[in-house]
N, C-alpha and C positions, 0 to 999 in steps of 0.2 A: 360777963358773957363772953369777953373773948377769950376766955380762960377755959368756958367750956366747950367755946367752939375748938380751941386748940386743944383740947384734950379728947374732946368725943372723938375726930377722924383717928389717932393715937388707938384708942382701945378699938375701936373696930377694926384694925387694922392687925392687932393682936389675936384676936377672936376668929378673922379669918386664918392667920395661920395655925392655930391647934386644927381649926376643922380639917385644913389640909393633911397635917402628918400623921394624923386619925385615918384618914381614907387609904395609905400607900400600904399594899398588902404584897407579902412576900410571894414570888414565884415557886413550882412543885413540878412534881413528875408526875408523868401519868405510871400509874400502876395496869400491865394491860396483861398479868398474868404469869405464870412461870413460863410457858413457852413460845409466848412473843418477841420477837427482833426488836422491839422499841421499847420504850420506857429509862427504869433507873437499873439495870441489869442483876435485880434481885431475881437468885435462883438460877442464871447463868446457868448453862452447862456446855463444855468445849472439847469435843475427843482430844484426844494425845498428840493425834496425826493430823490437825488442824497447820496447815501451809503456811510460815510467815507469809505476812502482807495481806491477808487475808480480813473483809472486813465480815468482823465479827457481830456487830450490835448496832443501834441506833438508838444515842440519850436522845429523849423525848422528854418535854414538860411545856408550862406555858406559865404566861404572870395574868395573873388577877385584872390587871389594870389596860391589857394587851401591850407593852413593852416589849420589845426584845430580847431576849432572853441568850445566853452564849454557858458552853458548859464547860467541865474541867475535871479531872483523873488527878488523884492523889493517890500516894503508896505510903504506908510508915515507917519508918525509918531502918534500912538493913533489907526491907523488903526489894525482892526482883522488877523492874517495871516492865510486864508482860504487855501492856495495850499502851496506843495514844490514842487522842480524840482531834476531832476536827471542832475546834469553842466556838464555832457559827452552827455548824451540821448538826452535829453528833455525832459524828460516823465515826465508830473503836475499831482501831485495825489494831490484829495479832504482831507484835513486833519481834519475840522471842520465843525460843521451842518450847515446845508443854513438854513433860515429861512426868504422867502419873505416878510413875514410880518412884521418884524425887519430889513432888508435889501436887498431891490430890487436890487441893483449895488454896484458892487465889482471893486477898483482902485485899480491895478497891475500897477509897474513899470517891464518890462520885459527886457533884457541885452541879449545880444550875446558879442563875443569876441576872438578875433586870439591871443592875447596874448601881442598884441602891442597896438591896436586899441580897445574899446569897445563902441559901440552904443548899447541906452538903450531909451523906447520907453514907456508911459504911455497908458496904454489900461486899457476896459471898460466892464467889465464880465456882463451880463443880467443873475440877479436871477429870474426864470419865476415860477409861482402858481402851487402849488398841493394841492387837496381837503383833507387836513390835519386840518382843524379849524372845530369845533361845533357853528350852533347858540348861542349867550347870548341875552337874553331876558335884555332888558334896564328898570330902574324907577321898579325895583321889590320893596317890594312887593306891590301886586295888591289888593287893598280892593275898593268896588264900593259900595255907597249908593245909591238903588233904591227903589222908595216909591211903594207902595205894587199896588197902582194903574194906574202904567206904564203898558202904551199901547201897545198888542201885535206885535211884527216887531220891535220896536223901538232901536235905539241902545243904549246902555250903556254905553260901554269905548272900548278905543283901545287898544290894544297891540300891541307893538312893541319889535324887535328882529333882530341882526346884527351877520351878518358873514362875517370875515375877507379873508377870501377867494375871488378871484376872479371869473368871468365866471360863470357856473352854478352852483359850488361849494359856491358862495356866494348867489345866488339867495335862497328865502325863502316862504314857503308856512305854511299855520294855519291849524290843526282841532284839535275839538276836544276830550276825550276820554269818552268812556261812550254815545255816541250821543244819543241814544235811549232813555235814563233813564236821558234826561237833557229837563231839561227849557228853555237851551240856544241853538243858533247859532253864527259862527262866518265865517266870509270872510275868504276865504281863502289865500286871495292876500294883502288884507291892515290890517288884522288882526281885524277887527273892530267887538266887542261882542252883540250880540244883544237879545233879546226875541224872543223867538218861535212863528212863527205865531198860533192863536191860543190858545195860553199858556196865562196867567195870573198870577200873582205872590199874594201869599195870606199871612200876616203879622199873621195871626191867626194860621195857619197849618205849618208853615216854615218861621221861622226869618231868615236864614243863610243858603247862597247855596255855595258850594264850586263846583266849575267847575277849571279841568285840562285842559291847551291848549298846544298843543304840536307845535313844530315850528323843521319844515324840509328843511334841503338845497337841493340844485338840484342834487347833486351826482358829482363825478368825478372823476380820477385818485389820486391813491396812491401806490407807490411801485406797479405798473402796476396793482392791482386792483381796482375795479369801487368801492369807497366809498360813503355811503349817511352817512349822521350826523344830531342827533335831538338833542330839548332838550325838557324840559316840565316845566312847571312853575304852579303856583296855583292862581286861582282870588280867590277872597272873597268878595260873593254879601250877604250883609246886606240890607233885607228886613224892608225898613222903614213903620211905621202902621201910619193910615190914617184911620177918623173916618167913619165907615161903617156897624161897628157889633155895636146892640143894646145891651142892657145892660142884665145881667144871674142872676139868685137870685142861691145862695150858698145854698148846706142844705135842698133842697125839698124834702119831701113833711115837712112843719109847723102841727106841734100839740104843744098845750097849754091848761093848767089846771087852772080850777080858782076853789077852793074849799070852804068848807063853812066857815075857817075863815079869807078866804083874805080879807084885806081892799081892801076901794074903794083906786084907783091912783095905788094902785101896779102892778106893771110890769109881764106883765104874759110868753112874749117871745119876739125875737127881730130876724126881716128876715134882710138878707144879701142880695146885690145886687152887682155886679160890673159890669165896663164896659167892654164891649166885644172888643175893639181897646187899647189891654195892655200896647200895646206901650205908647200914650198920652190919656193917659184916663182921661173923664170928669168925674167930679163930680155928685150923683146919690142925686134923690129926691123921698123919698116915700109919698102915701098917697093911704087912704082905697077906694076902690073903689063904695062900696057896701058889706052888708051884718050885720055890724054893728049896725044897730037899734039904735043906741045913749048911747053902751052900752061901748064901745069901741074906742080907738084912739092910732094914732103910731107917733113918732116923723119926723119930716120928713127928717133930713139927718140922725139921728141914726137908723132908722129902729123900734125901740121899741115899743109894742105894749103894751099900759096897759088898766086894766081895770078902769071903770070911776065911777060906780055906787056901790051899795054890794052887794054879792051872793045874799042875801034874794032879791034882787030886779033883778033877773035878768030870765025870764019869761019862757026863754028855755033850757034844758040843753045841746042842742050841737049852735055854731056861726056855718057860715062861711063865713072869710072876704075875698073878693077880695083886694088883695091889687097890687098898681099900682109902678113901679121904672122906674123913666123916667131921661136921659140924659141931663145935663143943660152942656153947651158951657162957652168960657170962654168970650163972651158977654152976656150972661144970658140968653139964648135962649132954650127954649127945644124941643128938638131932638126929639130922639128916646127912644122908652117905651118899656118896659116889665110885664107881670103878673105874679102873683100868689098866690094858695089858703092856706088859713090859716084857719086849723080847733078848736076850742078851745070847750073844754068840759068843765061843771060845773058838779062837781063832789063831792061826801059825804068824809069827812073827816075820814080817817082811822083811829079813836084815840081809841078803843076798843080793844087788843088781845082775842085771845080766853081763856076761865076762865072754869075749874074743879068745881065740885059743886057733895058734899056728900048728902048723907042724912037731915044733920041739916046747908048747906049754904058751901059757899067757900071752896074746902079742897086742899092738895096740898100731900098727904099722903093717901094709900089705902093700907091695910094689910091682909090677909089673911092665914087661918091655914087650910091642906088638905095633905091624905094619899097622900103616892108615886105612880106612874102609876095609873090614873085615864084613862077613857077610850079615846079614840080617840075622837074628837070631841064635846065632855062634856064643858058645857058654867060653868064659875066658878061663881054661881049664889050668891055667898056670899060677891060678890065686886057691890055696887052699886053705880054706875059714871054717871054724864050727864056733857055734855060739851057744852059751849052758845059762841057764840059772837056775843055782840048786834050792829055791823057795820050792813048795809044795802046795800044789794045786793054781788058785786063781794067783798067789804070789807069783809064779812061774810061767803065768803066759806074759809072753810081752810084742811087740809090732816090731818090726824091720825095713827101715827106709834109708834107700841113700841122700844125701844131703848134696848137692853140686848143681855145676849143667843140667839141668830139666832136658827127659826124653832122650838121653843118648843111653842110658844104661836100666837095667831094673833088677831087681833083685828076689830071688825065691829062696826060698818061700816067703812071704812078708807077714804070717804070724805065728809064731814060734812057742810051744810050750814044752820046756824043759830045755831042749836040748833040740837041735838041726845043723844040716851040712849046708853053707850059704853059698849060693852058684848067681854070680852075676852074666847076661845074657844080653848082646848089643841090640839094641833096638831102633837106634840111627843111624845105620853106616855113613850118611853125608855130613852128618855132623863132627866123625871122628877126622879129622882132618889137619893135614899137621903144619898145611897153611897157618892155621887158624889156631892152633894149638900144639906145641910140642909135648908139654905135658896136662893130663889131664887129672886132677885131683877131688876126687871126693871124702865124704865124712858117710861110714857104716854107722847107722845109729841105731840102737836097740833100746826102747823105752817099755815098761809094762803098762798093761792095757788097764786090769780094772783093782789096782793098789791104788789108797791114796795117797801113798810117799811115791809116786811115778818115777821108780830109780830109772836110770839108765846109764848106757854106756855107747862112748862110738872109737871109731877106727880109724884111719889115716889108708885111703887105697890112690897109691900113685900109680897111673899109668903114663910109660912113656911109650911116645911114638916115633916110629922109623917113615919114614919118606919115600913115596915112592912117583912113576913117571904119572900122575892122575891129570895133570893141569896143560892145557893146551896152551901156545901163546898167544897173547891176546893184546892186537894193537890197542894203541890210546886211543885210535880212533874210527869209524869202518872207511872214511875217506879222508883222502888229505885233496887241499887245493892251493896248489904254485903257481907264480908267477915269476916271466926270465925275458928279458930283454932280448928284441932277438938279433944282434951285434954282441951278444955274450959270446964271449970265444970258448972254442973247443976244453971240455974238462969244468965247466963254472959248474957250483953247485948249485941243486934247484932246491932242494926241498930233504928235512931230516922226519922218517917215519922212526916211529919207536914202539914196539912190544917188547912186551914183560913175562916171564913165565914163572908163577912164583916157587917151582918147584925146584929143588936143591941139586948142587952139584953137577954136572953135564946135563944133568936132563933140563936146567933151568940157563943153557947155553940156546942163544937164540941167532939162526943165520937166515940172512935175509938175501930175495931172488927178486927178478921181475919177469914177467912176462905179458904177451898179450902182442896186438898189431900198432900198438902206438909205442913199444918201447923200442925200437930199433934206435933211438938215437939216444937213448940214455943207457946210464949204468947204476946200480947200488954197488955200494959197501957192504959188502957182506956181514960184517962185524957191528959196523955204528949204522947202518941204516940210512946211511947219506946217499941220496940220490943227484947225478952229475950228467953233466952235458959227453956226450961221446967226444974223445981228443979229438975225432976231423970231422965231426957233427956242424952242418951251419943253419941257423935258424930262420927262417924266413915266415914272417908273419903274414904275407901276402901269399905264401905257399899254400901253408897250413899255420893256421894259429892253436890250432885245438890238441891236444894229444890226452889218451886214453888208454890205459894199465894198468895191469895189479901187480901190488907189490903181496911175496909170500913171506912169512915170518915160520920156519921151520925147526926145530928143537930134534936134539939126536937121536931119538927114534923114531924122526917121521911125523911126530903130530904137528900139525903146522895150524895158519888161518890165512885171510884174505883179508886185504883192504885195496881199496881202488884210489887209484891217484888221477886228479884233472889239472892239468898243465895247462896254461895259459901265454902263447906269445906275445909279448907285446909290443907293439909295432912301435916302429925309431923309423924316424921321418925319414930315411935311405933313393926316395925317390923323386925326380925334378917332374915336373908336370910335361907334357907333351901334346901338341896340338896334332890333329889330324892332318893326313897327308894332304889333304884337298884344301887345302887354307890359304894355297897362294894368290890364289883369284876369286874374288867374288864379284858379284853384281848385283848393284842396289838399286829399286828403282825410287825412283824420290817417293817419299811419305810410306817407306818401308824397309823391315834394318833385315842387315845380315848378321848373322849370328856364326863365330867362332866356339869350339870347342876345343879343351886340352884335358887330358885323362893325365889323373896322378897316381901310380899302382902302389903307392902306400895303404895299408889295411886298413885304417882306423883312423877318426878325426881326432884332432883336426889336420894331422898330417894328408888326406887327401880332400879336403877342401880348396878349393883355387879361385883366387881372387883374379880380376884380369883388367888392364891400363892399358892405354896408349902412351906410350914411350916418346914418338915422334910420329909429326903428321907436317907435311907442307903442301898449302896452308896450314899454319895452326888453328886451334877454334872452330873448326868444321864439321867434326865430327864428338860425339857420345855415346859411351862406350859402357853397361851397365857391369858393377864388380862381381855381381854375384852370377847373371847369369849367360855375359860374354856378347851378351846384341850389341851392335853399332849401328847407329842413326844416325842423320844428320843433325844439324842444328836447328832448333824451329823455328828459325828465320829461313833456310834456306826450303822451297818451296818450288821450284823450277829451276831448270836448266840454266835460263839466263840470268839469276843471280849469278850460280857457280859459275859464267861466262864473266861477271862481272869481277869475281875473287881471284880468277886464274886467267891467264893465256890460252892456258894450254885446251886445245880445243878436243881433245877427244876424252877430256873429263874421266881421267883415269889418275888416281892418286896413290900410293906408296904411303902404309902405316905403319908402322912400329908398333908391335902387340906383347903384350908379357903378361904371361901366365906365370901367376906366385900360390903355394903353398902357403899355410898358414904352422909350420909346423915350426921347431926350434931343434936345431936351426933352421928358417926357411931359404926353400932352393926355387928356383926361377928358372922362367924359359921367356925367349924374345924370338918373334917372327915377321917377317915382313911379310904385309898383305898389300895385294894391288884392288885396289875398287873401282869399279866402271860402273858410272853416274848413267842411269838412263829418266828418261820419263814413261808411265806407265804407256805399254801399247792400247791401240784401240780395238782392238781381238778382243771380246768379251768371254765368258764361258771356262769351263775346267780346261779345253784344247787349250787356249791362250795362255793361261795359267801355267799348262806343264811345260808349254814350249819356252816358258821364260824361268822354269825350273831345270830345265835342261842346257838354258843356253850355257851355261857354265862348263858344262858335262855333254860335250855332244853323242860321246861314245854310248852313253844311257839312252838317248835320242834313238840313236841305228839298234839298240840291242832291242828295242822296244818296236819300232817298225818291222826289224827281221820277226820277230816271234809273232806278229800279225799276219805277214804274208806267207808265212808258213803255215798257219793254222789257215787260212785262206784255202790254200792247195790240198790242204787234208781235207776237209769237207768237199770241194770239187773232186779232188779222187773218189772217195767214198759215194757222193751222187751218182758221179758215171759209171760207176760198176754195178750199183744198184740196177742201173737205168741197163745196163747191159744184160744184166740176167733176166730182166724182164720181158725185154724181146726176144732173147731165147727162148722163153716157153710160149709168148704170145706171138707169130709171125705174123700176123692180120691186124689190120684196124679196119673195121668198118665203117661205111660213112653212117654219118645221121644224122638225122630227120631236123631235130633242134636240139639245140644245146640248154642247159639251165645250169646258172651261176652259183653255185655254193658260197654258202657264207668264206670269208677271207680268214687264213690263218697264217697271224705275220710269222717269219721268217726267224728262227731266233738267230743270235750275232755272239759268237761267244766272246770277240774281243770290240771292244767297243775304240774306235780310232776317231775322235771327235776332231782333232787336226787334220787327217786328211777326209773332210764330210764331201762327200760326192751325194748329187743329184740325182735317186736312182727311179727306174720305173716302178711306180707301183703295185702291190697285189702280183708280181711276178710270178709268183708260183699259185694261179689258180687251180682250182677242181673244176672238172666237167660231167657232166653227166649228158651221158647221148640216149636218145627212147627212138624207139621204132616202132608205129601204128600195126605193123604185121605182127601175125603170130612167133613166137619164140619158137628158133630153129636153133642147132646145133653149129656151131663152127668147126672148122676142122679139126682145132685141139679140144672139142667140145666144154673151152669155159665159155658157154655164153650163161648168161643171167649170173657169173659171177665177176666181182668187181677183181680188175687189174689194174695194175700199176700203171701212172701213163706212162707213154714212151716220149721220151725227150723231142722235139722238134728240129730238124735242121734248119741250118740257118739258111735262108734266099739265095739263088743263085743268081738273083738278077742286079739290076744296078744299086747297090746299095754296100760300095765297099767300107771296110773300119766296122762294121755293124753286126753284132752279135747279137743272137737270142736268146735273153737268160733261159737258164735250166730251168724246167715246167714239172712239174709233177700234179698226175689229177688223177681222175677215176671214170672211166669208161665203160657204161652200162650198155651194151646194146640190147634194148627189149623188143622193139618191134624192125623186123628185116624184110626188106622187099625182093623179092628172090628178082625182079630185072636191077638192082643194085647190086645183085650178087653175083650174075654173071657179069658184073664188069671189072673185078680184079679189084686185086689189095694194091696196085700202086695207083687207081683213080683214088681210092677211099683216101689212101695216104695223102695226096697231094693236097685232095679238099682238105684237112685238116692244117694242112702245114698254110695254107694260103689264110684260114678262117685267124688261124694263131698271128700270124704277118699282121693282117689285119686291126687285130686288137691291142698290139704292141705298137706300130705305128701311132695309135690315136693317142697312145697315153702320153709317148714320147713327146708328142708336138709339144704336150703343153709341163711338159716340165725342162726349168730353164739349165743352164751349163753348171755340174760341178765347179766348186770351187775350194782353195784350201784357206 
């Protein structure tokens, strides 16, 4: 029993485990279609243009038992690996570019798995087309021979062109560029090139056409836009030649000369011809067509034409050949022809140049002797020339020119055929000049005009020239300017003038003058033009410094010129400085200087410039003295009298300087003066009076000259009043009295000299105006001015107690307008007296209150 208790748990224990590994069922995919994102990626399909990184799919499956289940991508071996997977997810991302064109189908092994079981399953990815490819044109490159005379429409070559792409993407269409400005067409579908209906192709105007044809696909998807894709390639149509164009003579129009020493057989010119099909060109055959007369023949493949017979026999002097170039094939056949004209002349041998001829035969030398400036136009009849050249016809013209100096000469005739008499004729007279040239040499040249051996021949024409008086003299300069010390003694030279006359012999003798108001003390040289001081001449710069003159430069017949000479003295210090006569006394008052002056009659600094010192003063140190402009001051300590009472004794404060006046010149001269100075202190007199009279005290004599000329003009004005006042009462013998007076405005007195030192206290308004009225009617006076105004009459002065006392002189205006006829009989000496009493009157009152002159 325990045998089978020990064995029974044993097998049942067995028995559970089959039932287990019986039950464990393998994991699957779902199948969920071809065009599902999930499942085992059977039937897949992936554009071209699919993104790496791009998730493509999702493996989907499940296990039987619910396990978890994880996936897995296999590739076989050599295979690309385009996808990976996520072996939890499922999720297949694009790892590598598709490219249908390289690989339309992609083998995937794809795996699922529980972790016990793993089924794995081979699928089948469909890579599908995107319009990613450009056409390529195939059998590049493209060169086409067509012969020039291919028939319009026809076609020429095909093109062809592939695209890898499928669908419309690979479909392909032609044109192409330039269409307008082409000779060509082309299909658009089979690519096939053809000629332009119409068009012709021409081996003469255009060997080589190049035509562009461009090749287009149908368009299609890319990265979800619509792509189209070209390309373009180049034909190359070589126009093949084909014989068509006749043959072209090179070099037209032909001229040939045969002259008079050709031989017969020589060659006189040779035409060209070629064919006009460059391409395969035939070979050209000449021959004369007409025109020749028997005188002339050409080779016939060289073209060469010579002559046959001799000039002397040859009857015309112009040919003209036709000549004929015709085309021979390469069976010997002749084509096609061309003309043309060939002119040949017989013409005179040009063997003559033109030849000079003197008087006695051939010369090659003409010389000539002739004053300077001759007249304008004047033929120089003393050269006798003829010039020949015995050629015939255009041999025998030929030009004539002189060769030298331009514009002094010209010659006639200047075109010459045969034969002429040559007259040269002056046409510069200023230029013939013998300053400037004693001889003048040219080259007669005679060349022919329309030979083409251009002989010539020239001449040798010397002219010499004679001299005559044409050139005035002419200073170096138009002025000169000197300078001369003026301590230069009698005879010193100042200054050398020089003119020149270029003219020869006496007449190029030049004597020199001066004159004018400044040369009285100089003299020239006649000869050298040295100008000198006069032997008893003395120069004083303080004189005259300046002097002014022209010198003459005259030549032996008269013709002369001018230049101006400016002399200069210059002052030499010759003069000592000199103070004024008035310098022996002066008078200072304290806190103001005197001033010395000393004049230096030197002309010119710094010879009269004067510096000025005190030499000697006792006391010393009192006095300051400026250099430059001669004031003397005190010291500015001294400030009063009784300092200077304190430095000296001497009580009337008058001091003794020593003054020196110096030039600054080399050498410098000097002057010393003694000056007396009287010390005052300023008065107490204010005003200009005060002023003058301590300007005068120096000078009393200035003082009395200045008083006299006040009281002389004083007495002229009182003259001229009282005669006034005199003729007044000659015509006026009355004054009448009146009634009242009325005071006229005042009009001062003018003063023509102003004496503010002697100011006197005088009466005021002295010279009033009066006006007299009278209430009666206007009557007549005895000289009948009444109602016109007179002159007053002066006043006498009081006869009563009042001696010393004058009445100034009055002047007014006396109106009588109203008169009382019992005033009128009481006489002109009552009227007089009221008047002179009323005047008294108003003079007294002013006097009282004005107080005493004083000076």
């Amino acid at each position: 029993m325990k045998h089978v208790r020990h064995s029974t748990p044993s097998l049942f224990l067995s028995l559970v485990h089959v039932c287990l590994v019986q039950a464990n069922y393998a994991p699957y995919f779902f199948d969920n279609g071809a065009r599902s994102t999930d499942g085992n990626m059977a039937l897949l399909s992936l554009s071209e243009d699919t993104p790496v990184g791009t998730h493509v799919y999702t493996l989907n499956g499940t296990d039987p038992e619910g396990d978890p289940v994880s996936y897995g991508l296999a590739y076989e071996a050599g295979s690309r690996r385009y996808f990976s997977v996520d072996k939890n997810l499922g999720n297949v991302t694009l790892i590598e570019e598709l490219d249908r064109e390289k690989e339309d189908e992609i083998e995937v092994i794809v795996s699922i798995s529980d972790g016990l079981s793993t089924v794995s399953e081979k699928v089948r990815i469909l890579v599908t087309d995107a319009n990613d490819e450009s056409p390529e044109f195939i059998n590049t490159p493209y060169i086409v021979q067509v012969p020039e005379n291919a028939p319009s429409g026809s076609s020429i070559f095909k093109i062809e062109a592939v695209d890898k792409d499928t669908g419309s993407g690979g479909s392909i269409t032609y044109f192409l560029q330039n269409i307008h400005a082409n000779k060509f067409t082309i299909d658009r579908h089979s690519g096939v090139l053809r000629i332009k209906t119409g068009v012709t192709l021409d081996y003469e105007k255009s060997r080589t056409h190049f035509v562009i044809v461009v090749a287009k696909d149908g368009g299609g998807k890319l990265r979800g836009d619509n792509k189209v894709f070209s390309a373009t390639t180049t034909v190359t149509v070589n126009v093949e030649d084909v014989q068509d164009t006749p043959p072209m003579f090179i070099g037209t129009p032909y001229y040939g000369y045969v002259y008079e020493d050709t031989l017969a057989g020589s060659e006189v010119l040779t035409v060209v011809a070629l064919d006009g099909d460059r391409g395969k060109p035939n070979s050209i055959h000449y021959c004369i067509v007409n025109g020749s007369e028997g005188s002339f023949e050409i080779g016939n493949t060289t073209g060469a034409i010579s002559v046959i017979k001799s000039p002397n026999q040859l009857k015309k002097e112009v040919y003209e050949l036709k000549v004929q170039a015709s085309e021979v094939s390469q069976e010997g056949d002749i084509s096609v022809y061309a003309f043309a004209m060939v002119t040949i002349r017989v013409v005179d041998l040009n063997n003559h140049p033109p030849t000079f001829y003197g008087e006695n035969g051939p010369q090659n030398r003409f010389e000539l002797t002739m004053y300077e400036h001759p007249p304008e136009g004047e033929i120089l009849r003393g050269l006798k020339i003829t010039v020949n050249d015995s050629d015939q016809g255009a041999n025998a013209k030929f030009n004539l020119r002189l060769v030298g100096p331009g514009g002094i000469f010209r010659v006639v005739p200047q075109t010459v055929l045969n034969e002429a008499q040559v007259t040269i004729i002056v046409e510069n007279s200023a230029a013939i000049d013998y300053e400037k040239f004693k001889v003048l040499t040219f080259k007669l040249l005679a060349i022919e005009v329309n030979t083409p051996e251009k002989f010539s021949s020239t001449a040798d024409v010397i002219i010499r020239l004679l001299d005559t008086n044409d050139n005035v003299p002419k200073f170096s300069s138009d002025y000169y300017i000197a300078r001369i010390p003026e301590n230069s003694p009698g005879g010193s030279n100042v200054v050398a003038v020089t003119a020149t006359d270029p003219d020869s012999g006496l007449w190029g003798e030049v004597k020199y003058s001066i004159y004018g108001t400044g040369a009285d003390l100089f003299l020239i040289h006649p000869s050298t033009g040295i100008i000198y001081t006069q032997p008893w001449a003395v120069l004083d710069a303080e004189v005259n410094s300046k002097y002014n003159f022209y010198v003459k430069a005259e030549d032996t017949d008269g013709k002369y010129s001018l230049a101006e000479v400016f002399i200069t003295v210059l002052d030499v210090n010759d003069h000592s400085p000199e103070f004024n006569e008035n310098i022996q006394e002066k008078t200072m008052i304290i806190g103001s200087p005197v001033k010395i002056e000393a004049i230096d009659q030197d002309a010119e600094e710094p010879n009269n410039i004067v510096d000025y010192s005190i030499m000697q003063a006792d006391p010393a140190n009192v006095f300051d003295i400026d250099q430059s402009t001669g004031e003397i001051k005190l010291k500015s300590y001294i400030r009063s009298l009784d300092i200077i009472h304190n430095i000296t004794k001497n009580k009337d404060c008058i001091w003794s300087v020593v003054v020196q006046a110096k030039d600054r010149g080399s050498p410098s001269f000097s002057t010393t003066a003694v000056l007396k100075i009287d010390i005052t202190e300023e008065t107490l007199h204010k005003g200009p009076m005060a002023a003058f009279l301590m300007q005068t005290k120096d000078n009393p004599m200035k003082a009395l000259g200045v008083l006299a000329g006040v009281m002389g003009i004083m007495v002229l004005i009182t003259i001229m009043i009282s005669t006034a006042m005199f003729w007044r009462n000659k015509r006026s013998n009355k004054i009448m009295p009146v009634r009242r007076i009325i005071k006229k405005r005042q009009t001062p007195q003018s003063r023509t000299v102003r004496m503010e030192w002697l100011k006197f206290k005088r009466p005021s308004n002295a010279a009033e105006k009066f006006v007299v009225e009278d209430d009666a009617k206007s009557l007549h006076n005895e000289n009948s001015n009444n109602n016109i105004q007179v002159a007053p009459v002066p006043p006498t002065a009081p006869l009563g107690d009042a001696p010393g006392w004058r009445v100034p002189t009055v002047s007014g205006s006396l109106t009588p307008k109203f008169i009382n006829k019992q005033l009128k009989k009481r006489g002109h000496g009552s009227a007089h007296n009221a008047l002179v009493s009323e005047l008294k009157m108003k003079f007294e009152e002013r006097n009282a209150a004005v107080s005493e002159p004083h000076i």
